[in-house]
matplotlib code that plots the C-alpha trace (Angstrom):
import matplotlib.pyplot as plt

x = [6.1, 2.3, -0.2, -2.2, -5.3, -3.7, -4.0, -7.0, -8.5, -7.0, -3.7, -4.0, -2.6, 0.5, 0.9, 0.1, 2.9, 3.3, 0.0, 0.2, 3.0, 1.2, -1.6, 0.1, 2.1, -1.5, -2.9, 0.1, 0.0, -3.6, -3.4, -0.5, -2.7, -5.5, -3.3, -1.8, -5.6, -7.1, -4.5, -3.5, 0.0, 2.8, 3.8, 7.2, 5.3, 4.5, 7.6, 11.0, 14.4, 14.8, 17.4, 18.6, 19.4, 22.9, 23.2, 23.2, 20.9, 21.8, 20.5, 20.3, 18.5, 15.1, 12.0, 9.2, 6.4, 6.1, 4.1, 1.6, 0.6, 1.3, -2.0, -3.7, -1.6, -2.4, -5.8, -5.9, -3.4, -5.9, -8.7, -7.3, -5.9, -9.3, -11.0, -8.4, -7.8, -12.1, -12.3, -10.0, -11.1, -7.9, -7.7, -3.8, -5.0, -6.8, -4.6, -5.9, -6.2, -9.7, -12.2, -14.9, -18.2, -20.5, -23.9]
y = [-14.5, -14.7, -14.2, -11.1, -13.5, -15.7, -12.7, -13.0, -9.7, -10.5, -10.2, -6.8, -4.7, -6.4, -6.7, -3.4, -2.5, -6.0, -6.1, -2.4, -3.0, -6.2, -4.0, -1.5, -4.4, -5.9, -2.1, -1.1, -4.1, -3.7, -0.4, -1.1, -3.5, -1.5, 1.3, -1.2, -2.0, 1.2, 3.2, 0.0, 0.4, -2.0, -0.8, 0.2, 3.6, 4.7, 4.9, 6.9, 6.9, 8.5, 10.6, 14.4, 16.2, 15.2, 11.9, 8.5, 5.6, 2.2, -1.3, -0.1, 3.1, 3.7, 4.8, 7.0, 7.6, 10.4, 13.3, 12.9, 9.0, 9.8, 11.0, 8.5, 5.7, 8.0, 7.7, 3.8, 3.2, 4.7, 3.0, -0.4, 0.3, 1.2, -1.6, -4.3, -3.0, -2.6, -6.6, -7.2, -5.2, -3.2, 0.0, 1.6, 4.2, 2.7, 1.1, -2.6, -2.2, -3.6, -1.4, 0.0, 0.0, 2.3, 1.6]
z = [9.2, 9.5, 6.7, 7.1, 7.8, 10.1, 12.7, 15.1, 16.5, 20.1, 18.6, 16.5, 19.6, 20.2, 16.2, 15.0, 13.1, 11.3, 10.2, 9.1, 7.0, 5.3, 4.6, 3.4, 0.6, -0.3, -0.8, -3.2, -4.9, -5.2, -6.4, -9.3, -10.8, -11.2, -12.8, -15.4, -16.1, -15.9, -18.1, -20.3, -19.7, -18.4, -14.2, -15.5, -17.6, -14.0, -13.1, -13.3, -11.7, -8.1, -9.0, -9.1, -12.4, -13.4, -11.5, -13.5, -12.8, -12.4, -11.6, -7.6, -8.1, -6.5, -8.6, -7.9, -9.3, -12.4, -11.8, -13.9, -12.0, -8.3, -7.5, -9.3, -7.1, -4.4, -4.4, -5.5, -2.6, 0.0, -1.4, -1.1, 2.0, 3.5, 2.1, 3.5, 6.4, 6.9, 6.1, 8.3, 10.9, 11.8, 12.9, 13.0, 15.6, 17.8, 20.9, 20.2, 16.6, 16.6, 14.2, 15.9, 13.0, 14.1, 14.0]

ax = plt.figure().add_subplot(projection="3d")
ax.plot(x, y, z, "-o")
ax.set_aspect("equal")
plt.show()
């Protein structure tokens, strides 16, 4: 698998959804460590099992996000995202994936 940087401009089109998804792993990781920094807490006090009341977790069970951080990730998320993806210059939405700046 490339590196997000190893992708040239030309080859954003074709490679959308790969380079998408390697954004979107650089913006979350992006955005855990500036929670563990901002709120001085380790990533696992963000965190809670994914499960309904009366079911047991185990090793396999998914986490969310507790209430009281998912905004927070939210907006750090978005952030990041935008600012990678803008170095880059990727755009999702557009067909070639190439960022139009406006001037």
């Amino acid at each position: 698998m490339k590196d997000l940087n190893d992708y040239k401009p030309e080859e954003f089109g074709v490679n959308k959804d790969e380079i998408n998804s390697l954004i979107m792993e650089q913006a979350s990781d992006c955005a855990i460590e500036k929670m563990v920094k901002a709120n001085g807490l380790p990533f696992e006090a963000f965190v809670e099992p994914d499960i309904e009341e009366g079911e047991e977790a185990d090793d396999a069970t998914p986490t969310r996000y507790k209430e009281e951080y998912q905004e927070q990730y939210n907006q750090l998320y978005d952030e990041e995202y935008d600012r990678i993806a803008a170095e880059l210059g990727f755009d999702f939405c557009k067909e070639d994936g190439i960022l139009i700046l406006e001037s």
